[in-house]
C-alpha positions as CSV (number, residue, x, y, z in Angstrom):
1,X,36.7,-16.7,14.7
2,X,36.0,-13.1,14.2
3,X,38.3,-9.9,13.8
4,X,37.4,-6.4,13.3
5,X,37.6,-4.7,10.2
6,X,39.3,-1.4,11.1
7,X,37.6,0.3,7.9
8,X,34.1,-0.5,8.7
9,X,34.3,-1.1,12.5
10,X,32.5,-4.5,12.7
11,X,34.0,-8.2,12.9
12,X,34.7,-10.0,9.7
13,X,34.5,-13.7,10.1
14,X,38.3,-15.2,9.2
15,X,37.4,-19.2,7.3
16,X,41.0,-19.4,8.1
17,X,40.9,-20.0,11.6
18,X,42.0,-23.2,13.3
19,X,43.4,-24.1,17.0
20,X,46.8,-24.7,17.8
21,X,47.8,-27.2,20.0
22,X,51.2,-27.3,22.7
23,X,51.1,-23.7,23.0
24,X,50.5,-21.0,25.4
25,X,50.4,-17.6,26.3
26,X,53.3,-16.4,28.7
27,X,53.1,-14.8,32.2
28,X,56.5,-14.5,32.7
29,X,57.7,-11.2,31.7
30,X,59.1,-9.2,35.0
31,X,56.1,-6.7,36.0
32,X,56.8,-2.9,34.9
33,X,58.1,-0.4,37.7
34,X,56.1,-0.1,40.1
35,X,53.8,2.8,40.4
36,X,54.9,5.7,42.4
37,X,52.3,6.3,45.4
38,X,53.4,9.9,45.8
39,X,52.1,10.5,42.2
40,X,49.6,8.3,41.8
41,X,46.5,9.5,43.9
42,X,46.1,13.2,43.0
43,X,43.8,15.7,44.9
44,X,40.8,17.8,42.3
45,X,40.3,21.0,43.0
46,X,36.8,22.9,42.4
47,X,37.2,24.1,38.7
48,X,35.8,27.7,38.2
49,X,32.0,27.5,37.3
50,X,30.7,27.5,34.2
51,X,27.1,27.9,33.0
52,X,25.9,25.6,31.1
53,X,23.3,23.9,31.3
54,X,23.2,20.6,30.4
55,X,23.2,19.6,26.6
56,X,19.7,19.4,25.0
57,X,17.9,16.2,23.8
58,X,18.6,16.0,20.1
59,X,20.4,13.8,17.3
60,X,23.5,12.4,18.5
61,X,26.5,11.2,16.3
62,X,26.3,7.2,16.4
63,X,29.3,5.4,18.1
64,X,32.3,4.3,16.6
65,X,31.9,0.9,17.4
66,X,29.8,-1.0,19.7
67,X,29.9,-2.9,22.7
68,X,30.3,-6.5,22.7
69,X,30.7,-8.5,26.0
70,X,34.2,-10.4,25.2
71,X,35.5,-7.1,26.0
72,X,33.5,-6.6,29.4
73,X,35.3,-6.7,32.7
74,X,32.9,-8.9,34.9
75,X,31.4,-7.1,37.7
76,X,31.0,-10.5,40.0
77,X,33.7,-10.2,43.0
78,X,36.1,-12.7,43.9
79,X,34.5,-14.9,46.2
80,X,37.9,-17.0,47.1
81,X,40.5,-15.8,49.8
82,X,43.6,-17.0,47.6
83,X,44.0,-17.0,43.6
84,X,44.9,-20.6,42.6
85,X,48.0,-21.9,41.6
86,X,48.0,-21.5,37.2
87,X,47.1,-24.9,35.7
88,X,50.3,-27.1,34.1
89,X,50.9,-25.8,30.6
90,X,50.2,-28.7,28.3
91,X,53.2,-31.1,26.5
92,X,55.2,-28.5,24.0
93,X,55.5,-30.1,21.1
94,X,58.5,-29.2,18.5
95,X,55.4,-26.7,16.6
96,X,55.9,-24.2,19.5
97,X,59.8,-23.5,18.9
98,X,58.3,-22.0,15.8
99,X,55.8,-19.8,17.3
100,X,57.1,-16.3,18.8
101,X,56.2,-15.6,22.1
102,X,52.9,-13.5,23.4
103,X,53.1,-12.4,27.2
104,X,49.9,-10.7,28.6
105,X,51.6,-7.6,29.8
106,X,51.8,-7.4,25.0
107,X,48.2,-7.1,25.4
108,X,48.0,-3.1,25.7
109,X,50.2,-2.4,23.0
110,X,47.5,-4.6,20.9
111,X,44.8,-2.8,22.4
112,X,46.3,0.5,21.2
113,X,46.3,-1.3,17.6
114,X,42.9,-1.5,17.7
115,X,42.1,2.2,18.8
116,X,41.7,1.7,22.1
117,X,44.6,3.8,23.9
118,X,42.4,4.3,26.8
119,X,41.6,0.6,27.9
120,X,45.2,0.6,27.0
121,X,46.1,3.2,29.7
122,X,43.8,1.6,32.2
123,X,45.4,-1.8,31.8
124,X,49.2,-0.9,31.9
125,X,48.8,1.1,35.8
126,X,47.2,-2.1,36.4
127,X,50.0,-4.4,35.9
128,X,52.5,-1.2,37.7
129,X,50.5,-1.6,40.5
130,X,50.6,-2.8,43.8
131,X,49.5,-5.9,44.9
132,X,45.8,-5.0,45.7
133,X,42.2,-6.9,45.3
134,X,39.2,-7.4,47.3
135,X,38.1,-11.2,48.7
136,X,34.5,-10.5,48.6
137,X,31.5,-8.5,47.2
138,X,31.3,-6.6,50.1
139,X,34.7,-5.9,50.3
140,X,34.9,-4.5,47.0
141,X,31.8,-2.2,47.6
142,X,33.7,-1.0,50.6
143,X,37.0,-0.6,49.2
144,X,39.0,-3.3,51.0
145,X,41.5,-5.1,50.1
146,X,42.8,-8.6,50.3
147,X,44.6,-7.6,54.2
148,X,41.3,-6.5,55.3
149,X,43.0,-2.6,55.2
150,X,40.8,0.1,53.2
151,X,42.5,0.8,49.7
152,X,45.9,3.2,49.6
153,X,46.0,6.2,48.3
154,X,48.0,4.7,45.0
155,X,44.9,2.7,44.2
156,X,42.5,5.6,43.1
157,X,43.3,7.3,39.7
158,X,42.1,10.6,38.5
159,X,44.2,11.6,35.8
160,X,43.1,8.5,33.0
161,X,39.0,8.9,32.5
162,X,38.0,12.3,30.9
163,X,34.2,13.2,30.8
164,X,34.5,14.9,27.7
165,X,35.6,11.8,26.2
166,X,33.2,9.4,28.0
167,X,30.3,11.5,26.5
168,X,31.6,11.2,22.8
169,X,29.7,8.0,23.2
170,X,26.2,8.3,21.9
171,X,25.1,5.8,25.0
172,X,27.0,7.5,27.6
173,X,25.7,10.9,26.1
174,X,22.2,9.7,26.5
175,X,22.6,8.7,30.2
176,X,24.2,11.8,31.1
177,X,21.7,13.8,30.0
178,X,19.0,11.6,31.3
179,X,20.9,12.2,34.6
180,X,20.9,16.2,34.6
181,X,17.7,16.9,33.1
182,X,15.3,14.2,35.0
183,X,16.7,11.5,37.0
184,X,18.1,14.6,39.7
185,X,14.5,15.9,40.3
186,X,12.8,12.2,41.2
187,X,11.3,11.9,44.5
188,X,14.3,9.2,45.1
189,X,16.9,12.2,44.7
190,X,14.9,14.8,46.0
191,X,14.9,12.5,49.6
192,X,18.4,11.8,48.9
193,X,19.2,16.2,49.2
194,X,16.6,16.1,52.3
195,X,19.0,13.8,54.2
196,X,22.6,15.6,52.8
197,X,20.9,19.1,53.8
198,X,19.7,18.2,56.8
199,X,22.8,16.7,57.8
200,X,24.9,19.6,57.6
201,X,22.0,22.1,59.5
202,X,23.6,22.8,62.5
203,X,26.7,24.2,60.7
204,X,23.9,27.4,60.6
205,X,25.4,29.0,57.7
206,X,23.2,30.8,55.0
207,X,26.3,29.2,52.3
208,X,27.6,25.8,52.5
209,X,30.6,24.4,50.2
210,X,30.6,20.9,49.9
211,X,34.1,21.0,48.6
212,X,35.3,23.1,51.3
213,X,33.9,20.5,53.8
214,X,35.5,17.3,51.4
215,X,39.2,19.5,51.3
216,X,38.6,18.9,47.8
217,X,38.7,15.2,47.6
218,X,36.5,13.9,45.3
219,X,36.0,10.5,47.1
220,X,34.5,12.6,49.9
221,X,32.4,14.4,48.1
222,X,31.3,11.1,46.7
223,X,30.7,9.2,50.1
224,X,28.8,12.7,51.3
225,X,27.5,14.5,49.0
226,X,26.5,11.9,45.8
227,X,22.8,11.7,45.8
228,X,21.8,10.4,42.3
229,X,23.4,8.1,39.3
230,X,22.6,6.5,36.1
231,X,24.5,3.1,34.6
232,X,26.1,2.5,31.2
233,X,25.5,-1.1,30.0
234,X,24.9,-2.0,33.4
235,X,21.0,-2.9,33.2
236,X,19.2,-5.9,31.6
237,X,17.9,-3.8,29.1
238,X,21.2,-2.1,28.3
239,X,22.9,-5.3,28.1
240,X,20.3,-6.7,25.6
241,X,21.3,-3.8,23.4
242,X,25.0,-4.4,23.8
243,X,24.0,-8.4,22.9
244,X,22.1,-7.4,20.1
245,X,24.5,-4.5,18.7
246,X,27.2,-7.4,19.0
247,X,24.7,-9.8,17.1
248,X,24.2,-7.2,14.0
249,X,28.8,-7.9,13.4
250,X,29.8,-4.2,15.1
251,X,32.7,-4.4,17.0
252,X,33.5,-3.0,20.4
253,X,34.5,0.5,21.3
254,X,37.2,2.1,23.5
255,X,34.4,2.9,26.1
256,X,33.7,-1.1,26.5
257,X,37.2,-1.4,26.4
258,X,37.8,0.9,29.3
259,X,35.6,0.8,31.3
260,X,32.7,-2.2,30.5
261,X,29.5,-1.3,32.8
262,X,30.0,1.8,35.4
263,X,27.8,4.6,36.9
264,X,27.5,8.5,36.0
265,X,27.0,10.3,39.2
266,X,25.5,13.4,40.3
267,X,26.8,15.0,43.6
268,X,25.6,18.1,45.1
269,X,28.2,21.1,45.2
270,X,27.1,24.1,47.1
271,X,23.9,24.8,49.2
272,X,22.2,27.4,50.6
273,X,20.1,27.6,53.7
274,X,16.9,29.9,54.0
275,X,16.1,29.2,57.2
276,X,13.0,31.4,58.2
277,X,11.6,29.0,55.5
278,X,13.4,26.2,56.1
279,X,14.1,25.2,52.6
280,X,17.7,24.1,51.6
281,X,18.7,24.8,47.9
282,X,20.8,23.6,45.6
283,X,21.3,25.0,42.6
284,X,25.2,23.6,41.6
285,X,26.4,19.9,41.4
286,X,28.9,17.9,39.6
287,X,28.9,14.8,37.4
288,X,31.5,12.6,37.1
289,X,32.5,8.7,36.8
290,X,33.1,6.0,39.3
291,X,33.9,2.8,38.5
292,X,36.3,-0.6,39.9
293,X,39.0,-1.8,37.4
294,X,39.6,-4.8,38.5
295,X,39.4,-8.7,37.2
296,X,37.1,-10.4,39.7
297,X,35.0,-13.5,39.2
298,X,35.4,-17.2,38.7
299,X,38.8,-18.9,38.5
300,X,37.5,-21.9,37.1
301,X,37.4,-22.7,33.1
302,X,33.8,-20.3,33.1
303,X,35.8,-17.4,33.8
304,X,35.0,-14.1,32.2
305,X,36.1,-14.5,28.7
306,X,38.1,-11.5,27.2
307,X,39.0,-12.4,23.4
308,X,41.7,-14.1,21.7
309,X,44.6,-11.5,21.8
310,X,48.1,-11.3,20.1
311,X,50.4,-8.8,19.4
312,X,47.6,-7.8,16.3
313,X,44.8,-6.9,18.2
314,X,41.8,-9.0,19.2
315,X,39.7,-11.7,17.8
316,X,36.9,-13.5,19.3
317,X,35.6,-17.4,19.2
318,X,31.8,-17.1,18.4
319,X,31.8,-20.7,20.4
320,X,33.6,-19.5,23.5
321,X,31.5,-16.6,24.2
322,X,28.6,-18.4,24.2
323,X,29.4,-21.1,26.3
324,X,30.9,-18.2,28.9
325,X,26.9,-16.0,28.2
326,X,25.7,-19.6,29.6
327,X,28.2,-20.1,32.2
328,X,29.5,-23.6,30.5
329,X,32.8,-25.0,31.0
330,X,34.6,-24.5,28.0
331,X,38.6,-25.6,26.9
332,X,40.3,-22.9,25.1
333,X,42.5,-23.6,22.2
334,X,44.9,-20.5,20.9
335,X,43.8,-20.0,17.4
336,X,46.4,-19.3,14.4
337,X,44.7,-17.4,11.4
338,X,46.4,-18.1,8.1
339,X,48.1,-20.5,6.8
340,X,50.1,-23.1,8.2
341,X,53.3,-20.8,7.7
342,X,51.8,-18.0,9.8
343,X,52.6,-19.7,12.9
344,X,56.1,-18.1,12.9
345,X,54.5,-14.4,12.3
346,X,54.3,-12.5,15.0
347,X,50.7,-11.4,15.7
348,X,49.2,-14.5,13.7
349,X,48.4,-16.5,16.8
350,X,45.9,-15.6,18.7
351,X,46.1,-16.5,22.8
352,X,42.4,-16.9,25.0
353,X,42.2,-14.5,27.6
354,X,40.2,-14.6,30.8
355,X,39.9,-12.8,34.0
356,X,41.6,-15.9,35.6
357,X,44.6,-15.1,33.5
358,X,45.0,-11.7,35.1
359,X,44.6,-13.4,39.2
360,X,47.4,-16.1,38.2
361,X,49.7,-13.1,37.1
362,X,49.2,-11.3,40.0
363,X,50.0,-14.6,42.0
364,X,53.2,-15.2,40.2
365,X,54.7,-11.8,40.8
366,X,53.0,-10.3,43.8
367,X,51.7,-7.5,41.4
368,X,48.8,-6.2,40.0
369,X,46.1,-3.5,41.2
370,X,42.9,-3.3,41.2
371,X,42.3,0.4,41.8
372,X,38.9,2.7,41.5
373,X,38.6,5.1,38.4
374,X,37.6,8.6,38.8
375,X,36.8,10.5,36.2
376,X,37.4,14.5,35.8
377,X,34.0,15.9,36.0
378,X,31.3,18.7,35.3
379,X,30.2,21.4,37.1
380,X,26.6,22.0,36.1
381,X,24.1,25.5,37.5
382,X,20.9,24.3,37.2
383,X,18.5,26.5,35.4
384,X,15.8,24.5,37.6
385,X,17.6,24.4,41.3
386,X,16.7,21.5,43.6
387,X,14.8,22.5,46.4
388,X,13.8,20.5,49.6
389,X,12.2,21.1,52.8
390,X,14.1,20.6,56.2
């Protein structure tokens, strides 16, 4: 087993470790209050403008931590129409009266332990959520839910994910600016403007607002306007950095926490139309996140693996994660780390968690959300506008 070191940021192996038997975690704490719909979708209006241009190419401070996949939600969808019934927990033996009790609704409290207040945040409107999850791939790309009914309104969050803080994160940083000083002006982009502009011709006006036309709803603006993006540890190549980050003992960071893989995007903002040339230009857009929270995947024993967690934080099974990387069935044990004695201190025992974990809850109470993430986002003038011919 492996827990971070909070001083150094990287996992320290514990020789200490063993599994417990005739224990288990606990699904059965009553769900929070149930999110407010009225409050929970809010509307973003345009911000004021403000110039500048996007951050230069230069040295960047490292992370705090690294990613490592334990932590990663999968991105596979659920490919089952109902979440199975939870297994039977296994014989108690007398060992367990002596163990205090870990719920998974303790585990964002522990995530806060370990400097992640974010993932944290994320995770608790989860659990107040309605019931809400896709049945397929498709349907999760489309936004449906498990009645076949798009998404409500309570299911989309703006207030959590803030850019600034996503780009404190050397990787993220590095995409971003990838983004607005390159991957906008590829001939893939430049086709993607063609269609938008030529779309919105016939309105025959010199100045078109694209927020005016979305009533300043961002997932609008995204379905209408979006015309470019970048991943985060979402390719091969960036998940054989995260592997090999995760190989070299540094732990993960809030972003992996949060948010796992997800897509920076680029949407266009205002254009104008010179029309005796026939030339649309753009010369504003925004950037912002999109991503699914959600715990999708298999619901059999290769589940997406998630750590060991008690009311301490996280640890991880070096043994476990492998077999998950290689899609092995694998029996998980919770793991007490100390001596014997430490089975009755809180936070000693440490409780496997999987996406799996997450469906059962949510088929126990009826609860649980799987909702889309917006983030805030950046209004960039381009010193270099984007011009295309209609």
């Amino acid at each position: 087993m492996y827990k971070i070191n909070k001083l150094l940021w990287r996992w320290t192996k514990q020789d200490d470790a063993r599994a417990v038997r005739g224990v288990g975690m606990s699904l059965d704490k009553p769900p929070p209050a149930q999110l407010n719909p009225l409050k929970a979708h809010v509307e973003q209006a345009e911000p004021k403008s403000r110039p500048p241009a996007p951050a230069q190419r230069g040295n960047l401070p490292d992370d705090n931590g690294k990613n490592a996949q334990a932590l990663s939600r999968s991105k596979t969808q659920l490919s089952k129409p109902e979440v199975p019934q939870p297994p039977k927990p296994p014989r108690l033996t007398e060992r367990e009266t002596t163990v205090p009790p870990f719920d998974i609704q303790d585990i964002p409290a522990a995530m806060r332990k370990e400097m992640m207040p974010v993932g944290a945040k994320l995770m608790d409107r989860w659990f107040a959520g309605e019931l809400n999850y896709s049945r397929s791939e498709d349907d999760q790309k489309y936004e449906i839910n498990q009645d076949g009914k798009p998404y409500p309104d309570s299911m989309y969050d703006h207030g959590i994910i803030k850019m600034k803080w996503v780009l404190g994160f050397r990787r993220a940083r590095e995409q971003y600016e990838d983004l607005v000083n390159e991957r906008i002006y590829s001939s893939k982009a430049a086709s993607a403007v063609r269609q938008i502009v030529a779309r919105y011709m016939s309105f025959g006006r010199m100045y078109l607002s694209a927020w005016g036309i979305c009533r300043h709803d961002i997932r609008i603006l995204h379905k209408d306007f979006q015309f470019q993006y970048v991943t985060v540890d979402g390719t091969f190549e960036q998940k054989a950095k995260t592997a090999l980050r995760q190989s070299t003992a540094h732990a993960p960071d809030g972003l992996t926490a949060a948010l796992g893989s997800f897509v920076i995007n680029a949407a266009i903002s205002e254009i104008e139309y010179d029309f005796q040339k026939r030339i649309g230009v753009v010369e504003k857009i925004v950037v912002y996140v999109k991503d699914s929270y959600s715990f999708q995947g298999e619901l059999d024993t290769t589940s997406q693996y998630l750590g060991h967690w008690s009311r301490r934080g996280v640890a991880i099974s070096a043994a476990t994660e492998l077999a998950n990387l290689a899609g092995s069935p694998w029996i998980d044990f919770p793991v007490v780390i100390g001596p014997t004695q430490a089975l009755s201190d809180p936070g000693k025992v440490y409780y496997p968690i999987r996406n799996r974990d997450f469906r059962q809850w949510q088929r126990k109470h009826n609860r649980g959300g799987d909702f889309i993430v917006y983030s805030d986002f950046n209004t960039i003038c381009l010193q270099r506008p984007i011009v295309v011919h209609f």
